[in-house]
Backbone as a ProteinNet text record, in pm:
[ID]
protein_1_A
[PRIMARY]
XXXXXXXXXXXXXXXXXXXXXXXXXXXXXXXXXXXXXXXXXXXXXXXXXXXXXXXXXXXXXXXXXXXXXXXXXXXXXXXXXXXXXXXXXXXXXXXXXXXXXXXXXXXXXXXXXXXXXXXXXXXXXXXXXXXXXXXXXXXXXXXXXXXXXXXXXXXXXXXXXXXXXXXXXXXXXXXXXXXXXXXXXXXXXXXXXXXXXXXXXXXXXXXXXXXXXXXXXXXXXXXXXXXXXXXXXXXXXXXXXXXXXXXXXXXXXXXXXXXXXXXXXXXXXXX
[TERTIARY]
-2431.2	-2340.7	-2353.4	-2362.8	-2401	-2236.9	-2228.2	-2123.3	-2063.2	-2149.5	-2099.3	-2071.9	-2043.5	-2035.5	-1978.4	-1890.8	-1832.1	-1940.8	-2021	-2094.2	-1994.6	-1923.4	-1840.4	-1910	-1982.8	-2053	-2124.8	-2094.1	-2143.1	-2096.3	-2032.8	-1960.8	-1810.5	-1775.7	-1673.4	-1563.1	-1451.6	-1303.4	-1246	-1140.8	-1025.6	-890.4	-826.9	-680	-584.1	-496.1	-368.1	-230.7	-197.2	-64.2	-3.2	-94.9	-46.2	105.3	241	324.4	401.5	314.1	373.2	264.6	312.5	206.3	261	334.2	375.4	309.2	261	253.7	60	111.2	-20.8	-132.2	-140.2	-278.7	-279.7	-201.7	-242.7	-339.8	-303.3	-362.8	-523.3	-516.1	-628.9	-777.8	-685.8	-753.3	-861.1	-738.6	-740.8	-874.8	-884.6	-988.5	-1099.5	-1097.4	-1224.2	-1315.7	-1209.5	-1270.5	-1398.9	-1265.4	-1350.4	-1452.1	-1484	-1620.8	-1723.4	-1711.6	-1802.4	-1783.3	-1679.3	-1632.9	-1604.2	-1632.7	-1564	-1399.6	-1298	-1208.4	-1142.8	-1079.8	-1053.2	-901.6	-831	-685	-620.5	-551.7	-445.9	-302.5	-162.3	-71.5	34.2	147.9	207.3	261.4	306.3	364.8	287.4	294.9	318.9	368.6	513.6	602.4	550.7	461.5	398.4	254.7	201.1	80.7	108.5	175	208.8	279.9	336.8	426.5	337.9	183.9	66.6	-56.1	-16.3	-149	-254	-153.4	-160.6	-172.1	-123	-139.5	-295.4	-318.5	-474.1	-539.8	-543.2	-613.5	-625.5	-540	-581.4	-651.6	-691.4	-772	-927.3	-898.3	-1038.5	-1050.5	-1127.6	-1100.8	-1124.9	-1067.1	-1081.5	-1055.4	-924	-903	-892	-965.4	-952.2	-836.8	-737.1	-589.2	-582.1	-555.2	-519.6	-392.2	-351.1	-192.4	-235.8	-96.9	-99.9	63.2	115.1	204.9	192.8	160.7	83.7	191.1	312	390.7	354.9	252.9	247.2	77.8	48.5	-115.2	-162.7	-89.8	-170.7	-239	-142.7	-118.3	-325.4	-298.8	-411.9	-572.8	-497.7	-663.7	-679.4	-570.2	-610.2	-728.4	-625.2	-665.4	-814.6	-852.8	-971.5	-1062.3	-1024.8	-1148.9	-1158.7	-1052.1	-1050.9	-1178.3	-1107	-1176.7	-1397.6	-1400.9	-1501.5	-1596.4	-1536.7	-1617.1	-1738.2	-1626	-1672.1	-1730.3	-1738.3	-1782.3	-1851.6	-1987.6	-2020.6	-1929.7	-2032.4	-1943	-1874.1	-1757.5	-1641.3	-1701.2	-1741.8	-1727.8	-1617.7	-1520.8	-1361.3	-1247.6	-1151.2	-1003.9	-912.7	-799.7	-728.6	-567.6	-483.6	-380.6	-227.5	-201.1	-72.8	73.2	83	182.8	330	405.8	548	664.5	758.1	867.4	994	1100.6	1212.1	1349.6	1391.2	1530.7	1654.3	1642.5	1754.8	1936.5	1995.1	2123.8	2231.9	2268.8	2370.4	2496.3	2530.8	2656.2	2588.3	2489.5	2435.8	2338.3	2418.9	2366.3	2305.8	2379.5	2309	2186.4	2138.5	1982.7	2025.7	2104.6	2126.6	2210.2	2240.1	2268.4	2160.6	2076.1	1977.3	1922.4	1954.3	1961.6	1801.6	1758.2	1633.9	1554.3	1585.9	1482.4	1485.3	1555.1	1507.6	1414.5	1439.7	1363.7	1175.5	1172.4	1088.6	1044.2	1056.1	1012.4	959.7	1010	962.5	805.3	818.9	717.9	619.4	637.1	541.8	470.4	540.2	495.7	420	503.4	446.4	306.3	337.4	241.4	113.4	140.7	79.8	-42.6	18.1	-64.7	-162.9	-169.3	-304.7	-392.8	-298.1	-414.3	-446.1	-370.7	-369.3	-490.7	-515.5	-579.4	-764.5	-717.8	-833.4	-913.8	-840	-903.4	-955.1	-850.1	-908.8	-1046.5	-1061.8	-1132	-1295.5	-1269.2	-1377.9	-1494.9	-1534	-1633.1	-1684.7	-1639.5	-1638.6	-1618.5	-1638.3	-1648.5	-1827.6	-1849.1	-2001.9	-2005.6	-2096.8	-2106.6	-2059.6	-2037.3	-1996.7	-1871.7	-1828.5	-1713.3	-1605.5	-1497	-1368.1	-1237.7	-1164.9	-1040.6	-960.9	-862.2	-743.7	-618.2	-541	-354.1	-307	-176.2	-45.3	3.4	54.5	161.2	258.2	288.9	413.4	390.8	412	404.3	374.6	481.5	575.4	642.6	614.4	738.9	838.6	803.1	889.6	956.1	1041.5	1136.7	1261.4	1383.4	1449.1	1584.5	1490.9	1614.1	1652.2	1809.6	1869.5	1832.2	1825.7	1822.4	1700.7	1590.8	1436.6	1475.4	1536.2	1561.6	1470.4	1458.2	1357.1	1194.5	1208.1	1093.4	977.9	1022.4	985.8	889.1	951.1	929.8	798.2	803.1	721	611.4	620.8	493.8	449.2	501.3	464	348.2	420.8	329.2	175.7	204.6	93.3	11.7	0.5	-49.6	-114.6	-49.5	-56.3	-158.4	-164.2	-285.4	-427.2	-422.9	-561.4	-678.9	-606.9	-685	-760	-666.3	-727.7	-785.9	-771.8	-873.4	-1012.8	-971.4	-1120.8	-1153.3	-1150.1	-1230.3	-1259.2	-1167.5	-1198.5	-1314.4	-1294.8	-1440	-1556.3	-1567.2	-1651.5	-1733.7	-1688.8	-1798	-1939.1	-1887.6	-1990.9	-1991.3	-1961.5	-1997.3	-1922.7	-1958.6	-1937.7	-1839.5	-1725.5	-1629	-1543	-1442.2	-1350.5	-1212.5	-1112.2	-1018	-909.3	-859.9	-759.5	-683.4	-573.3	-420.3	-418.3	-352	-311.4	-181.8	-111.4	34.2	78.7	129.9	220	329.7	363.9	520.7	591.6	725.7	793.9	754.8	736.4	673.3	781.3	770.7	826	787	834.8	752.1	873.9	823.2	932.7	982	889.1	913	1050.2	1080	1137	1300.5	1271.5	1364.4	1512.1	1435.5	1504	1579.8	1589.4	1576.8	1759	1839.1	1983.7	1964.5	2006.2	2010.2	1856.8	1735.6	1660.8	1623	1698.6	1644.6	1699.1	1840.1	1850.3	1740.4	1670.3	1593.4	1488.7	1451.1	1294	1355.6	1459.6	1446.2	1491.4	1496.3	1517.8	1370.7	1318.1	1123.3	1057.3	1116.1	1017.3	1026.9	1158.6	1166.6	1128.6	1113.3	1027.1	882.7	828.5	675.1	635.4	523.4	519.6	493.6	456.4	438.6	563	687.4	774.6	765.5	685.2	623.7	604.2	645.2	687.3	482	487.7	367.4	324.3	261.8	233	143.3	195.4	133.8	-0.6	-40.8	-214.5	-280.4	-189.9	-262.9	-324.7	-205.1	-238.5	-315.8	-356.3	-425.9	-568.1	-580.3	-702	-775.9	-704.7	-725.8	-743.1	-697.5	-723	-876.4	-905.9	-1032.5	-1123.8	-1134.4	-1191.4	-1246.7	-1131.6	-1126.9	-1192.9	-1191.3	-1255.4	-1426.1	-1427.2	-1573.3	-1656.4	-1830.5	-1911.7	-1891.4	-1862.8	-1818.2	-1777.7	-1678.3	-1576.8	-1636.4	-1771.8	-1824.4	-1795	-1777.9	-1714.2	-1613	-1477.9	-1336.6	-1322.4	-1259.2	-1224.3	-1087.4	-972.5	-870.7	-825.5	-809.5	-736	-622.3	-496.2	-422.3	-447.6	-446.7	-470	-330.9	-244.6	-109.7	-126.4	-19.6	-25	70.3	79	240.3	286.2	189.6	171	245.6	262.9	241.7	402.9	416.4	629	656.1	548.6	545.2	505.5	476.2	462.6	519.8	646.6	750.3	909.1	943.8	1061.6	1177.6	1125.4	1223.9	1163.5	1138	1118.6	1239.4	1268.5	1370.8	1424.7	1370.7	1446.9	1570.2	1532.1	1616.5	1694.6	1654.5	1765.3	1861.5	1830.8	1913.2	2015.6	1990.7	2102.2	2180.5	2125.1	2226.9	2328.8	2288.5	2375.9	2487.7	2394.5	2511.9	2640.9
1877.1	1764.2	1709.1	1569.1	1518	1485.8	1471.2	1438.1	1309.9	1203.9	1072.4	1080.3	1157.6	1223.2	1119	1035.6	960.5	761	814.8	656.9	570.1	567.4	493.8	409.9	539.6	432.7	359.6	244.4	100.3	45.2	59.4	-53.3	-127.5	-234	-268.6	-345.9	-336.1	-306.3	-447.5	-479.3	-573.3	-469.9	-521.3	-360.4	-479.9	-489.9	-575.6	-490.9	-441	-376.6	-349.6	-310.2	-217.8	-288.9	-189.4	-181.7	-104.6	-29.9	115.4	216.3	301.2	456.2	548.2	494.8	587.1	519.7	366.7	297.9	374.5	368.5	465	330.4	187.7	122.2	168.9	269.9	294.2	431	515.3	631	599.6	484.6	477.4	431.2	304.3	252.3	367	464.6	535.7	664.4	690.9	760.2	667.8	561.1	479.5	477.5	472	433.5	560.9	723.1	830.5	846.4	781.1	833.7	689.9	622.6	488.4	382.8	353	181.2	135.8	-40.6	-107.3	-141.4	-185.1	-213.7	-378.6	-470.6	-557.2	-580.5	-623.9	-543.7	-728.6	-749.2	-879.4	-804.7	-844.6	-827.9	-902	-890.9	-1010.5	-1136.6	-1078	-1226.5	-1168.2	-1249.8	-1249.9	-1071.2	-1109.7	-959.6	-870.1	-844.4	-713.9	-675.2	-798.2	-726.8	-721.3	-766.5	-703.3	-557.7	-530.1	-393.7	-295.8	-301	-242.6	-247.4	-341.9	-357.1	-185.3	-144.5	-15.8	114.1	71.3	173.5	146.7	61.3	49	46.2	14.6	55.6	220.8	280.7	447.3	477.9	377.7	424.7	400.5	256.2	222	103.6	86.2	23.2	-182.4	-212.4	-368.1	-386	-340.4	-391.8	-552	-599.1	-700.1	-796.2	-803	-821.8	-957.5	-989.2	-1157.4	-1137	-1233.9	-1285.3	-1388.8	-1329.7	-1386.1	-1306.3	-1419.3	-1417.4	-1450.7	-1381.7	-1357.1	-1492.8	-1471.9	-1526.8	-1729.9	-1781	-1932.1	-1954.6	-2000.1	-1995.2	-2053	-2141.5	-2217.7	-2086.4	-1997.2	-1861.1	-1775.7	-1756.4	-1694.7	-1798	-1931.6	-2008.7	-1972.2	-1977.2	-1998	-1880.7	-1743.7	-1642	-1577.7	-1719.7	-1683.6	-1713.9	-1847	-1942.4	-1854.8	-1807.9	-1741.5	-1605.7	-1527.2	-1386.7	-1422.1	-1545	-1615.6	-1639.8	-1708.4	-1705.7	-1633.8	-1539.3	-1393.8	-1306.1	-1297.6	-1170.9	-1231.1	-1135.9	-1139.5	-1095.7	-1022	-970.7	-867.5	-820.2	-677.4	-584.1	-452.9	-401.5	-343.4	-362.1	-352.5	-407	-412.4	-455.8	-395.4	-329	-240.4	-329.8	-368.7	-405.3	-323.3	-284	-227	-277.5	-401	-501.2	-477.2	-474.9	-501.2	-523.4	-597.6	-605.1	-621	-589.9	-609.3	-630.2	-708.5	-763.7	-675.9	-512.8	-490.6	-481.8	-486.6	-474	-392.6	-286.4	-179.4	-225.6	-361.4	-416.1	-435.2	-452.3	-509.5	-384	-265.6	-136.3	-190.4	-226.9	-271.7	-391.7	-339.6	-405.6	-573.9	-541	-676.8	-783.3	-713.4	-833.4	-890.1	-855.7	-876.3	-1069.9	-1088.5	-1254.7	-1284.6	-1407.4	-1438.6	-1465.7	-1518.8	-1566.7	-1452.5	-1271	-1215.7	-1163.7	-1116.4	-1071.8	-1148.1	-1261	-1353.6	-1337.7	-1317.2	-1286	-1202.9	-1078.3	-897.1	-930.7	-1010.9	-957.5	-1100.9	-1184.5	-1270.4	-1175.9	-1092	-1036.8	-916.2	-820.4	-724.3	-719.3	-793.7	-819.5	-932.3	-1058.5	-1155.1	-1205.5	-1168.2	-1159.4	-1094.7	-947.3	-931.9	-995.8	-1046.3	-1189.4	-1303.2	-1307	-1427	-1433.3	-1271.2	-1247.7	-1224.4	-1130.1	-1129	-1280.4	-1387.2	-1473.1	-1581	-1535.8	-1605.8	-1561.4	-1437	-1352.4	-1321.7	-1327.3	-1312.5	-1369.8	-1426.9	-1521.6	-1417.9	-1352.3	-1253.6	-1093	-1085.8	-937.4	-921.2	-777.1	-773.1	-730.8	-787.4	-788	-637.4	-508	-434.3	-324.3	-439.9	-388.5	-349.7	-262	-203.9	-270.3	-291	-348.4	-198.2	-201.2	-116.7	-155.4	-104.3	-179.2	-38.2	-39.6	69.7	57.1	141	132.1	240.7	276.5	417.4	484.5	587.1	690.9	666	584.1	555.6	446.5	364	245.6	287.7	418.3	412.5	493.6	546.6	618.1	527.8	508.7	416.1	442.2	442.1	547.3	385.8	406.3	316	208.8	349.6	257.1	192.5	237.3	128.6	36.8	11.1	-125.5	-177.4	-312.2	-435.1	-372.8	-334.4	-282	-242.3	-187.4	-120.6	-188.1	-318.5	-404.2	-460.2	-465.3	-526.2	-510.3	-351.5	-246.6	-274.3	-244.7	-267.1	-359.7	-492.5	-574.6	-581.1	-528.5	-501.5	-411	-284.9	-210.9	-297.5	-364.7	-424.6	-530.9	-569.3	-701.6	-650.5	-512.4	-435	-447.7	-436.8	-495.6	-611.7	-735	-844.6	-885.4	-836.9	-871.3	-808.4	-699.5	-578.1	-718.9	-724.4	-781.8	-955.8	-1026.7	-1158.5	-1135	-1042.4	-1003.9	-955.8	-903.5	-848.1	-972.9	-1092.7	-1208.9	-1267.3	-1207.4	-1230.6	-1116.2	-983	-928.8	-758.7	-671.7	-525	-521	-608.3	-550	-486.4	-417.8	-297.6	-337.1	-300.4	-317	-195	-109	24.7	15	154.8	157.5	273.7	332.2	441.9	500.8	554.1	589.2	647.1	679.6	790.8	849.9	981.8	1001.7	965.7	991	967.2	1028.4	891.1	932.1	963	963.8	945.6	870.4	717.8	594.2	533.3	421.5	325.7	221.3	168.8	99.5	171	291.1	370.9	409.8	364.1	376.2	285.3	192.4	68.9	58.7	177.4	155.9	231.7	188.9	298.8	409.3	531.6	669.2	693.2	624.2	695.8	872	907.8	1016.9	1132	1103.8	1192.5	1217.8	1093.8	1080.1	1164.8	1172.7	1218.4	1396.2	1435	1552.8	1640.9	1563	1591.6	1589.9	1494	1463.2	1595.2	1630.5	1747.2	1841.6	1904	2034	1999.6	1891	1853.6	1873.8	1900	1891.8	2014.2	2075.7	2227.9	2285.6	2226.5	2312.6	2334.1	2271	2233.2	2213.7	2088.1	2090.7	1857.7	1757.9	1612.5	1566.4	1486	1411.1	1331.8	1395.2	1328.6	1213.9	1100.5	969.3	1012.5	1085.1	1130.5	1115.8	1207.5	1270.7	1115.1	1031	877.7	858.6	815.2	777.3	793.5	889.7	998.1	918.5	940	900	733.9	702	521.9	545.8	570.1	609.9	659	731.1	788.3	649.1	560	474.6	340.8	355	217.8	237.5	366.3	386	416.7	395.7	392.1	556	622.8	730.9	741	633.4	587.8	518.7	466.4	361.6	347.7	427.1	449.6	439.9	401.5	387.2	213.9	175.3	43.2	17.4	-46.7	-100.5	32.9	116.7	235.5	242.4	326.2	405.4	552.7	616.9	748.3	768	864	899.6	1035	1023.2	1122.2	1163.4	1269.4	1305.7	1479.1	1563.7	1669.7	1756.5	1722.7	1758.2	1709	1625	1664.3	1546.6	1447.3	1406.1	1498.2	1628.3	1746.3	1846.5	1832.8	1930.4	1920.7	1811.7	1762	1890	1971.9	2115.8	2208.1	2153.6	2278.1	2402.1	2523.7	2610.5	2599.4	2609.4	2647.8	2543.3	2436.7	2243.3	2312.2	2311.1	2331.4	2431	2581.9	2664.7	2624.6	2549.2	2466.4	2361.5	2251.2	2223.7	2321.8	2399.7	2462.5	2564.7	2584.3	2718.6	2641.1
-641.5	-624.8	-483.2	-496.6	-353.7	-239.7	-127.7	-89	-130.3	-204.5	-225.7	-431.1	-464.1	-614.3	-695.7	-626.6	-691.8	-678.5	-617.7	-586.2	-509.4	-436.8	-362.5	-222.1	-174.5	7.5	-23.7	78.2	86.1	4.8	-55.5	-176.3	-164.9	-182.5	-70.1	-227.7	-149.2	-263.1	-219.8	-298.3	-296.9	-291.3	-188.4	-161.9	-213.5	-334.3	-274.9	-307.3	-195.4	-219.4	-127	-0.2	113	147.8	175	249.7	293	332.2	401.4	415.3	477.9	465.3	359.2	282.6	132	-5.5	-1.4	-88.4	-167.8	-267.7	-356.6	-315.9	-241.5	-241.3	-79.1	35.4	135.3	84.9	-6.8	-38.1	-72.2	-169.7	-194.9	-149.6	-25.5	70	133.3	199.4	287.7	258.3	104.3	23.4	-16.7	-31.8	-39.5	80.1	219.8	321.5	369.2	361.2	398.6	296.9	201	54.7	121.9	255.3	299.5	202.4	163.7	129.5	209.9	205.5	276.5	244.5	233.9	228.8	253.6	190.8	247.5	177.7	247.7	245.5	110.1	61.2	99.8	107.1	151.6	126.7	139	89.6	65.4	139.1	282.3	403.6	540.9	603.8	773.2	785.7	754	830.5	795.4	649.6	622.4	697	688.8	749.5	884.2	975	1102	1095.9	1006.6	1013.6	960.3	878.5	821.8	908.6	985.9	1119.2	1165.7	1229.9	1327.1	1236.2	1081.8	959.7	902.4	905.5	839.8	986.3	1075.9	1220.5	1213	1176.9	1153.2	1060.9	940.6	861.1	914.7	954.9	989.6	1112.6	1153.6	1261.3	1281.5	1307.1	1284.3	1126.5	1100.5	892.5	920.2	799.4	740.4	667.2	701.6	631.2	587	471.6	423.8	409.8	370.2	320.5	156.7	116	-0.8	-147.3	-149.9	-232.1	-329.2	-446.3	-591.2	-684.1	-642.3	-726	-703.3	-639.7	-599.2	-596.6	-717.5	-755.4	-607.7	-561.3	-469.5	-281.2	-307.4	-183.4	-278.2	-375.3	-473.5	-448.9	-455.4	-439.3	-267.4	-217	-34.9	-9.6	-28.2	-4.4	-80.6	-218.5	-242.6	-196.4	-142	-75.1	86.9	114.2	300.4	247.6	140.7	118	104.2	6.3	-62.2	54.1	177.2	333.8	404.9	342	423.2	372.2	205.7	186.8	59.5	1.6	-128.8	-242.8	-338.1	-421.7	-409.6	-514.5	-490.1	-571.9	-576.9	-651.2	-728.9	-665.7	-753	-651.2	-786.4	-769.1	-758.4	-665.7	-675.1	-668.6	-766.6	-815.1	-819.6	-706.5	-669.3	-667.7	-726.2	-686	-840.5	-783	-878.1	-794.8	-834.4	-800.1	-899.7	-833.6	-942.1	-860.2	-873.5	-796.1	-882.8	-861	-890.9	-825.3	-897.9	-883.5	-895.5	-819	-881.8	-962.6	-950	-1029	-1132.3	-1203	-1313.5	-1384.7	-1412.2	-1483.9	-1617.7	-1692	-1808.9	-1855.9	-1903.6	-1972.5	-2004.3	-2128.8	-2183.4	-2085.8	-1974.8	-1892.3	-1764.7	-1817.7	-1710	-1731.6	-1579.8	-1590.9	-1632.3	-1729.4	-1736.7	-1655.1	-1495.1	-1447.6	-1296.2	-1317.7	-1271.5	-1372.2	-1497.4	-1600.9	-1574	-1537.8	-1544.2	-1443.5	-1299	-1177.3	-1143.7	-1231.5	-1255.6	-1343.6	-1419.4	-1505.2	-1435.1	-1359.8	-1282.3	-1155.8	-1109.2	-1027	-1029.9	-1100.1	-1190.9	-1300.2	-1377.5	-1505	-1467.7	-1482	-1473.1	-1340.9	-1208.3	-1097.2	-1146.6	-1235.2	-1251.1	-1340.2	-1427.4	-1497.5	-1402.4	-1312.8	-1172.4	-1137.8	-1090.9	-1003.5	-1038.4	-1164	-1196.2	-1252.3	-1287.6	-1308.6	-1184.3	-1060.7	-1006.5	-905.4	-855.3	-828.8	-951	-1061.6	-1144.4	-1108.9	-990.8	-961.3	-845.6	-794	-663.2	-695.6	-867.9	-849.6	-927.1	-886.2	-954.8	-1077.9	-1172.2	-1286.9	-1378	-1292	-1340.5	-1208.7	-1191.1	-1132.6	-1210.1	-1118.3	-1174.3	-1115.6	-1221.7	-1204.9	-1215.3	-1132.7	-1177.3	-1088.6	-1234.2	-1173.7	-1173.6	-1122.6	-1100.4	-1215.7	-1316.9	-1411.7	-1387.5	-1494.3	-1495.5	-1619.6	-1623.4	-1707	-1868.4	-1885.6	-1968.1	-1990.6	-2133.7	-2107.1	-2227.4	-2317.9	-2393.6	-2403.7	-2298.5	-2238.7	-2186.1	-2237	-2161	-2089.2	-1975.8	-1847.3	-1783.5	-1762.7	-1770.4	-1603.7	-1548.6	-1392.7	-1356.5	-1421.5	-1366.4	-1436.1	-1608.7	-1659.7	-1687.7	-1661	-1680.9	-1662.9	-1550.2	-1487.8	-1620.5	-1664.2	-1783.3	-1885.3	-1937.9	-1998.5	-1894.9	-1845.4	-1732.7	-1746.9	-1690.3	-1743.6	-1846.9	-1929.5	-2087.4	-2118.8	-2088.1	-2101.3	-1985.2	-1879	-1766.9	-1829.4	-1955.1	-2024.7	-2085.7	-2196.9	-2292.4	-2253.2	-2129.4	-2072.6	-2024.4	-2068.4	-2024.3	-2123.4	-2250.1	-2345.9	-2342.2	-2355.9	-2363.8	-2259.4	-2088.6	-1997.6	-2016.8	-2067.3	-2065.6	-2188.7	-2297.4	-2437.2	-2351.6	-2269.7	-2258	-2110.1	-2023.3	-1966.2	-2003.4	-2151.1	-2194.5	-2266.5	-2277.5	-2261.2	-2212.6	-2053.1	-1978.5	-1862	-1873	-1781.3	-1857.4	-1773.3	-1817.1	-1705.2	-1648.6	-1555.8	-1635.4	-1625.2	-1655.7	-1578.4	-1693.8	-1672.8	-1684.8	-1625.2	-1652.4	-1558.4	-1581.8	-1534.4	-1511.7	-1394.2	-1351.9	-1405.4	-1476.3	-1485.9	-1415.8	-1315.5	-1254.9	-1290.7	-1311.3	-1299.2	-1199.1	-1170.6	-1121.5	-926.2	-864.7	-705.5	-610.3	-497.2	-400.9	-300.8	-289.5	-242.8	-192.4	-81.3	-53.3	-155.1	-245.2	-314.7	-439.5	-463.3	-536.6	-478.1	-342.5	-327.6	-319.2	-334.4	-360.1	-522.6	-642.4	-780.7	-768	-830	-784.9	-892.4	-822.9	-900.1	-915.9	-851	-864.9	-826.2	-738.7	-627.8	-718	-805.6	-904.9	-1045.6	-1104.8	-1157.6	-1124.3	-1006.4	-915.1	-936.6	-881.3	-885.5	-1054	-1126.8	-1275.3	-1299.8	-1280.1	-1351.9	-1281.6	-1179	-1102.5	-1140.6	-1244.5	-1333.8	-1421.3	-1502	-1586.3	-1612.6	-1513.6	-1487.2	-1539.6	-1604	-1609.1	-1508.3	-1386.8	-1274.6	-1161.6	-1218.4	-1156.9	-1022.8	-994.1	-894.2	-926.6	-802.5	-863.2	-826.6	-917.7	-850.6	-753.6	-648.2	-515.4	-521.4	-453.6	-431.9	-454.8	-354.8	-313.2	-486.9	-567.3	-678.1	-757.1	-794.1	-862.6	-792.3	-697.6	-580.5	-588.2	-611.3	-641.1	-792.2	-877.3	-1031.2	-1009.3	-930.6	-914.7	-836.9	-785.9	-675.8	-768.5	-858.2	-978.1	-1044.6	-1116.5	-1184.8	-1139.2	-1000	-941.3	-920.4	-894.3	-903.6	-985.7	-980.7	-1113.7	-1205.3	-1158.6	-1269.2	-1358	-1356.1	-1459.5	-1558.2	-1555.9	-1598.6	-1797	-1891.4	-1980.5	-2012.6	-1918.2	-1921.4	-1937.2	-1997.4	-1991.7	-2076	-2059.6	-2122.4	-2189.9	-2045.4	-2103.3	-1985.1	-2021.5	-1892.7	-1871.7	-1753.8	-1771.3	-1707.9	-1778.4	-1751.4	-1614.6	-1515.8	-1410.5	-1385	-1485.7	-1465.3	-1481.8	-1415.8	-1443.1	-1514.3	-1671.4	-1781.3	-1860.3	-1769.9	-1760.3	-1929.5	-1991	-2097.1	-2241.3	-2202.6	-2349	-2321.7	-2166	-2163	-2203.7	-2269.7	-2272.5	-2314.5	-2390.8	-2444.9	-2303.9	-2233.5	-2159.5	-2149.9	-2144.3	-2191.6	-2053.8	-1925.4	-1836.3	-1816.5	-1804.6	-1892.8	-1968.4	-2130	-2205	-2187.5	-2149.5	-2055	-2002.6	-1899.1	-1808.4	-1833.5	-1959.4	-2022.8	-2153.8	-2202.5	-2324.1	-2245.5	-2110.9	-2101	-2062.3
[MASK]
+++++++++++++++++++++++++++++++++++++++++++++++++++++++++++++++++++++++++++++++++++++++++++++++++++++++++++++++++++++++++++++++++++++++++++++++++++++++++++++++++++++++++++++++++++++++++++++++++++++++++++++++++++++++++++++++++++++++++++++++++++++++++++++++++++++++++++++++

């Protein structure tokens, strides 16, 4: 086995997610870079990539940072024509992006207003049809797409909510990008699932942190899934190894979806 096992050096990525040193597209950046990828970052305003500056400067030196707010086609053409300048083709896409305007006064589902419902799944879901369509001109004929999902959309824990739905359909769009790319090119389209992380973005969800430490006895190793681990499986997925995977999710949730009776759980509720 060679040190480059996965075919990764010299081959250069699309990052869009980074905002923070917890966020699973800093993990992955950060593992592309040490296997000799190039990296080229976008993220969402001004304030982020200044507050990510000095975080991707530790990965590598002189990062490449765009701007771009997924949710305003016109932010998507800028940042294609700026990226288009400078560089040839990508060998992959790494798609980290969701949001959700939740609300602790607004616990319940069916009151969830339409045009946050609509914002979640513009940001969440659709950017990666955004993106990949607008980008398809700039990736190589057998490049890898991969998005963030979650575990699970058909589990319905009350406090992620909407989110959920979101996902769903962000699953559900892996298909038809993988079959409407498979026209004219062998690019690839897949999804990472994670269980339940420990991220900044997570922490923003109410009652998540009780959630997180319930999913972690859940696990058979009773033991929660570390950013790194998704991270890893996205890094897998973006590179030619994978080359057989397409319009699939691979779930990462160390094992906590075929433990649900786990006894030590039911124990603690009966007694």
């Amino acid at each position: 086995m060679t040190d480059d096992y996965l075919g990764l050096a010299g081959k250069r990525f699309l990052v869009f997610g980074v905002a923070n040193r917890k966020s699973i597209a800093t993990h992955v950046a950060r593992t592309l870079t040490q296997a000799g990828a190039e990296v080229v970052y976008v993220v969402r305003n001004l304030a982020v990539k200044a507050s990510v500056q000095h975080l991707l400067e530790s990965i590598a030196p002189d990062p490449e940072i765009h701007v771009c707010d997924v949710e305003f086609a016109d932010q998507i053409e800028h940042v294609h024509s700026a990226i288009g300048r400078r560089h040839g083709p990508f060998d992959g896409l790494l798609h980290s992006l969701a949001f959700a305007d939740y609300d602790p006064q607004r616990p319940a589902f069916h009151e969830t207003p339409k045009q946050v419902f609509l914002r979640c799944v513009d940001i969440s879901c659709y950017s990666l049809i955004a993106l990949a369509g607008a980008f398809q001109d700039m990736l190589c004929n057998t490049a890898s797409v991969v998005t963030i999902s979650i575990s699970t959309t058909r589990m319905a824990s009350e406090n992620y909510g909407f989110m959920a739905p979101a996902k769903a359909a962000l699953d559900a769009s892996l298909a038809f990008l993988a079959k409407s790319f498979s026209a004219f090119s062998e690019i690839r389209f897949n999804a990472v699932g994670p269980g339940l992380l420990k991220t900044s973005a997570s922490a923003g969800i109410p009652g998540y942190v009780e959630s997180y430490l319930f999913a972690e006895q859940a696990t058979l190793r009773k033991r929660a899934v570390a950013t790194e681990e998704a991270a890893h499986v996205a890094v897998f997925l973006l590179s030619p190894r994978s080359s057989g995977i397409n319009g699939q999710k691979i779930v990462v949730d160390a094992g906590m979806s075929v433990n649900y009776f786990d006894q030590d759980i039911v124990a603690r509720t009966v007694r």
